[in-house]
N, C-alpha and C positions, 0 to 999 in steps of 0.2 A: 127925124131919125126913126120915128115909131112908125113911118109911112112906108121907108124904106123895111123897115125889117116885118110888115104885114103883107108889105106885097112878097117878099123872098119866100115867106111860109106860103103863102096861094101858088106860088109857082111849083114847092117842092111837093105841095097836095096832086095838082096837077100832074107831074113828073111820077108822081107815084103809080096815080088811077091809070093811065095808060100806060106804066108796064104791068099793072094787074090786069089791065084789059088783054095785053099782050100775049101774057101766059096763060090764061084761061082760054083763048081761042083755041079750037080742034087740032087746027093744024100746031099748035106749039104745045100742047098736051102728048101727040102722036111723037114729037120728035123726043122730048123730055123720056118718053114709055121708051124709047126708042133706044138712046142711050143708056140709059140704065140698065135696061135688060141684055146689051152687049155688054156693062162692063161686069152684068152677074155671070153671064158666062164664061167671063176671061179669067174671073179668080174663081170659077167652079174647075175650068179646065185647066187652071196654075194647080190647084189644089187635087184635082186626081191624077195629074203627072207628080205631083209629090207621093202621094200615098202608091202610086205604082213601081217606082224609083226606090221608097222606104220596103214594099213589099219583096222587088230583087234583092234589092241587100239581103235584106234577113232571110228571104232562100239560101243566097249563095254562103250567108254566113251558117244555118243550119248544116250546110254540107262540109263545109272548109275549118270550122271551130271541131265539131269533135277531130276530125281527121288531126287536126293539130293538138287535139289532148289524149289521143286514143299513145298509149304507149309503143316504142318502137317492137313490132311482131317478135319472138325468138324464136328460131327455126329449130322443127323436133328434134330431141337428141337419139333418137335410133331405138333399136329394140334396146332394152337394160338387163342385165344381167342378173335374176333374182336366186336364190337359192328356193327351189322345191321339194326336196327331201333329203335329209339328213339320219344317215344311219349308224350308229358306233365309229365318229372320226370319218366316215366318208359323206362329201356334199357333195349332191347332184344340183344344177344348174340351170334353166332355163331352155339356154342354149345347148345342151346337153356333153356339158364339158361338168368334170369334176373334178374334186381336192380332197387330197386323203393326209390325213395328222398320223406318221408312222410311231412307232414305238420308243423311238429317239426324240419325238417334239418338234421333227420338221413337217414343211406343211410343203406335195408334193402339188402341182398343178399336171392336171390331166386332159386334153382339150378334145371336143366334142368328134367323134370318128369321123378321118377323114372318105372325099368319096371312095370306094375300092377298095378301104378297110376290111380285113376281117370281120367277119358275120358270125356270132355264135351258132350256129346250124349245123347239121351234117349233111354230107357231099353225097348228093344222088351217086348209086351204083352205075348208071348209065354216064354220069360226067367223070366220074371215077375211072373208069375204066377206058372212057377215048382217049386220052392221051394226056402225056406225063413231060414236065419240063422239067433235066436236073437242075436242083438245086444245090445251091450254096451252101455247107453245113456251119452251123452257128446258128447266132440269134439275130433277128431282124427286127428291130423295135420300133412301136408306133410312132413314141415320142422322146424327145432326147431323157427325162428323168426316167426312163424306164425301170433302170439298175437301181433305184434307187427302194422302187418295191420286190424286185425279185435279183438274186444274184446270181445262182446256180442251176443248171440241167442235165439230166443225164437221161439215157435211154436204158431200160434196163431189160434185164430174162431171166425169168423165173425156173429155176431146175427141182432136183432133190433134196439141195441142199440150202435152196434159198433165192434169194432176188441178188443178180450180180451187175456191175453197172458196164456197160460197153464204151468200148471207144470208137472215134470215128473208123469205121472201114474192118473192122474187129469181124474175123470168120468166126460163124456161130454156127456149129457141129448139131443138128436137129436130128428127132424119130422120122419115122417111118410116114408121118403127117407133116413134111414142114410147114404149109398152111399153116398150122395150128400152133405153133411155137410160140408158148408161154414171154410174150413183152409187154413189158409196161413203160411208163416213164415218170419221173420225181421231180420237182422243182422246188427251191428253197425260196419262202417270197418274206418279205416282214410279216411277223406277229401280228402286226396290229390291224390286215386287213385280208390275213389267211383264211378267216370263214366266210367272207365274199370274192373269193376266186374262183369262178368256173374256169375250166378247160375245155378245147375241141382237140381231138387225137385222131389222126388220119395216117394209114398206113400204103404205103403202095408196095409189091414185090412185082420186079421185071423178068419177063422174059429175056434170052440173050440179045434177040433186036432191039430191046428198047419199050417192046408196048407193056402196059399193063397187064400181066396174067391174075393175079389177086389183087383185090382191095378194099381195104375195113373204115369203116369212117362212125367214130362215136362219142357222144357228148358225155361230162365230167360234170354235171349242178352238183356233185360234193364231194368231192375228192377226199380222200384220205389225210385227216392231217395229225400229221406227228409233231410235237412241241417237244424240244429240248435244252436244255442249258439253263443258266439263271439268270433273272429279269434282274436282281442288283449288281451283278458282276458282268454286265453287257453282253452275256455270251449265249440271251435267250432267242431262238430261232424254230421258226414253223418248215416244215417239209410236206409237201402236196403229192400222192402217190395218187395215177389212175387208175383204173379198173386193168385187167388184163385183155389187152385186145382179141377180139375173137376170131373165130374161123376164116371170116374173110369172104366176098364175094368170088365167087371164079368168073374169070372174064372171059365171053364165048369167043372161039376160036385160040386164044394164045395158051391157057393152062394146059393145055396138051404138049405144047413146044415147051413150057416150061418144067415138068414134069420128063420131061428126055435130057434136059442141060442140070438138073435138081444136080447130079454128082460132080458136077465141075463150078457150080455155086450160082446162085441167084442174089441179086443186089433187093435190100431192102429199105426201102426210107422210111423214116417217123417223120410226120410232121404234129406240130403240138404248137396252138393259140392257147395264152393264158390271157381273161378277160376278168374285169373290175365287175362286180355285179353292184347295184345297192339294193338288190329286192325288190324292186318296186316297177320295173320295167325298161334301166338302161343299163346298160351292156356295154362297156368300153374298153377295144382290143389295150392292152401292154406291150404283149412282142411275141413273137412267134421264133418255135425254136426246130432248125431241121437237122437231122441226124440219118446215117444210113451205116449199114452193115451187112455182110457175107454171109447167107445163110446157104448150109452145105446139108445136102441129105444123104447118111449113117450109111444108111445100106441101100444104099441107089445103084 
């Protein structure tokens, strides 16, 4: 038994030396370098197809994670409406719309002049004078609560014996200048915003054809104001009287044709814009009020 298991060891010594002779030859060292270094490159290149793969993700998720946390946009709400100056119960607006608090404790809305509105200004004598559209007499209002800051108008003429108030179409018996014939006009508006009323007063008087022969155009920044009545007994009320309109433009060519009809009567129109002021630089029409009358010249 011990012959056999001496010779088995001599043979696995044997078996051994010539596969280390094996693997120690050139040629089995070259193949050995050989493999190896394919399979270093097969998990170098597993390995930066990972890290290139890892690197797209995390772009595409830098892009797509905030867009997913960024909140949904809200789209602007428009110009907003702020209040920029405030004067005794009247606010001016942004937009250039205003709200006046009357004397009763209601709160009017006023909105910003539309295009073609009235213009606080006075009417070149040259536009004055080309031509003339009748109007409509009454009151024409910017916006529907008009009434609710002024109520009353009248056209008035001043004599000897005082300011009398006209009606529509009312023959007015004038001197020896009817040009010059002493008129004014009153309007009754609320209390509570009577010393920010301007007015524009514009007069035309026609020839019998129809054109302009005189015309007066003058601005009102402070009319006259009379207070009356009592502020606990509801019956307290402001009245805006203007200046007396003046002599008037003579318009070339027609005052001569009109000066020959003077004794069979010349048509006169008032027109009168009454505007919100706040002082500060906005001007917003109310209502415009037109008025006409027969004026006859005495000893023509």
């Amino acid at each position: 038994m011990s012959d056999m298991i001496d010779r088995l060891s001599e043979l696995a010594n044997e078996a051994g030396a010539d596969v280390s002779a094996r693997l120690a030859s050139p040629v089995a060292t070259a193949a050995l370098v050989s493999e190896v270094g394919r399979g270093v490159r097969r998990r170098r290149a597993i390995a930066a197809s990972l890290t290139a793969a890892v690197v797209v993700i995390g772009a595409a998720a830098a892009v797509i994670v905030p867009r997913l946390m960024e909140p949904a946009p809200i789209p602007p709400a428009g110009d907003v409406r702020v209040p920029v100056q405030t004067t005794e119960g009247l606010i001016t607006y942004s937009d250039g719309s205003m709200q006046v608090l009357t004397q009763h404790g209601e709160v009017v809305d006023i909105p910003a002049p539309a295009e073609g509105a009235p213009v606080f200004t006075t009417v070149a004598a040259s536009d004055g004078c080309a031509a003339f559209e009748p109007m409509s007499p009454g009151w024409t209002v910017d916006f529907p609560d008009a009434f609710e800051l002024l109520t009353f108008g009248r056209p008035l003429v001043l004599d000897a014996t005082g300011f009398h108030v006209l009606t529509q179409g009312q023959t007015v018996p004038v001197g020896t200048r009817y040009d010059q014939a002493a008129f004014a006009f009153s309007l009754d508006v609320d209390p509570a915003i009577a010393s920010q009323v301007v007015i524009t007063a514009t007069s035309y008087t026609l020839a019998p054809d129809g054109r302009v022969a005189y015309f007066q155009s003058q601005l009102e920044s402070k009319p006259a104001v009379d207070y009356t009545g009592d502020r606990a007994a509801g019956t307290y009320s402001a009245t805006l009287t203007t200046r007396l309109f003046g002599n008037g433009t003579q318009c070339p060519g027609v005052s001569a044709s009109a000066e020959a009809a003077a004794a069979s009567g010349l048509v006169k129109y008032l027109v009168v814009t009454a505007f919100l002021n706040d002082g500060h630089g906005s001007v917003s029409p109310i209502a415009t009020h037109t008025s006409w009358v027969t004026i006859v010249k005495e000893d023509a």
